[in-house]
C-alpha positions in Angstrom: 0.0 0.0 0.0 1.2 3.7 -0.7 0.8 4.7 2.7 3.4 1.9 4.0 5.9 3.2 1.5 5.4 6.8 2.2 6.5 6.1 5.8 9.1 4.6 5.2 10.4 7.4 2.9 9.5 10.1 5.2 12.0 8.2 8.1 13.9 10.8 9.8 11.4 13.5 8.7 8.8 13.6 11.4 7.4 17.1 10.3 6.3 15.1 6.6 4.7 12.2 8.6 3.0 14.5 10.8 1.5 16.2 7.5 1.0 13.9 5.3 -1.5 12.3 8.3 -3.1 16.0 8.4 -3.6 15.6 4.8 -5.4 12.6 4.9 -7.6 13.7 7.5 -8.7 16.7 6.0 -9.7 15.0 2.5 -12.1 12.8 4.9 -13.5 15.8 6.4 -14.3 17.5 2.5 -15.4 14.0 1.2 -12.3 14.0 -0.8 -11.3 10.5 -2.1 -7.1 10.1 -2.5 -6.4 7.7 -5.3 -2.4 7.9 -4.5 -0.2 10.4 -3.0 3.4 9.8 -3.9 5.8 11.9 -2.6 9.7 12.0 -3.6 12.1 11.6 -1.2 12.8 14.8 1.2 15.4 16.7 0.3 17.7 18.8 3.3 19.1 21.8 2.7 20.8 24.1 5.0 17.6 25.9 6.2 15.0 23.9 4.7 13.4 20.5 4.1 11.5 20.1 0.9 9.2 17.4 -0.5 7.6 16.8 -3.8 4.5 15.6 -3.9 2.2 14.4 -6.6 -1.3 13.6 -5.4 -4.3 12.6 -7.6 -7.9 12.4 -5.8 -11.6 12.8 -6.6 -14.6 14.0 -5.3 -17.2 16.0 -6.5 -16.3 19.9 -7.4 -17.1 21.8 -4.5 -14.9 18.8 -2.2 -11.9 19.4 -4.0 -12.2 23.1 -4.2 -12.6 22.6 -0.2 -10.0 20.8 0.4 -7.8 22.7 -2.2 -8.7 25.8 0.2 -7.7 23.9 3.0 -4.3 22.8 2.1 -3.1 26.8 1.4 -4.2 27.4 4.8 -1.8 24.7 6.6 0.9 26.5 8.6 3.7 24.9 6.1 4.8 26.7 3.0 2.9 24.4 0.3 3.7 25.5 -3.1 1.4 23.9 -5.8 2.8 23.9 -9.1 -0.4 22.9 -10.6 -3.5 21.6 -10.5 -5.5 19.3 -13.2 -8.7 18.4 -13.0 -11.0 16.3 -15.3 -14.8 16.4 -15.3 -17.0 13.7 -15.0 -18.0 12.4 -18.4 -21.2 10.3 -16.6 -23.7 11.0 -14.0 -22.4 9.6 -10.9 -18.8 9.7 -11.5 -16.0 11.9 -9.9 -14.8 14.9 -11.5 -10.9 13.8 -11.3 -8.0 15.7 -9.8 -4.2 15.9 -9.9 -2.2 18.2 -7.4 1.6 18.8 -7.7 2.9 20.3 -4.5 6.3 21.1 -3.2 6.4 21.6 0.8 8.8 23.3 2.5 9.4 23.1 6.4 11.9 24.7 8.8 15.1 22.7 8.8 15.0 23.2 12.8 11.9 21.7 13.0 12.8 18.1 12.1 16.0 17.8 14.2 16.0 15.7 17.1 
């Protein structure tokens, strides 16, 4: 399962885990339905961590726009470098969505 090998990337970065949870949560609460979120593996720098994310869910419109609004509120700098969504072509389907996100966290903050 993706969320098995997510955590075991995101070893040694507490402050992803901790998100990435937060993340998952939130789509619940907007009805949002995650198909896969695949992150790369963090990268340090001297002041920052950073993570690449792709994540592709569904939902119905409003949902994703929720949780869309959401995830620019989170305290962490969350860049999203683009967003594609694909409209239901039947009643009863989900419209379709695909996120690319870069998230940036305090360096600081993940050291033990």
């Amino acid at each position: 399962e993706y969320t098995d090998q997510w955590r075991k990337r995101a070893l040694g970065m507490p402050k992803f885990a901790e998100l990435y949870g937060r993340v998952l949560a939130m789509g619940r609460e907007t009805g949002t339905v995650f198909h896969s979120f695949d992150p790369e593996t963090p990268v340090s720098m001297n002041y920052l961590d950073q993570m690449s994310v792709q994540l592709v869910c569904g939902g119905d419109f409003d949902s994703i726009f929720e949780f869309i609004r959401r995830l620019e509120g989170f305290p962490e700098a969350i860049l999203i470098n683009s967003v594609d969504m694909v409209a239901p072509r039947q009643d009863g389907e989900m419209t379709q969505c695909s996120l690319d996100l870069v998230i940036f966290t305090d360096h600081s903050q993940n050291s033990n």
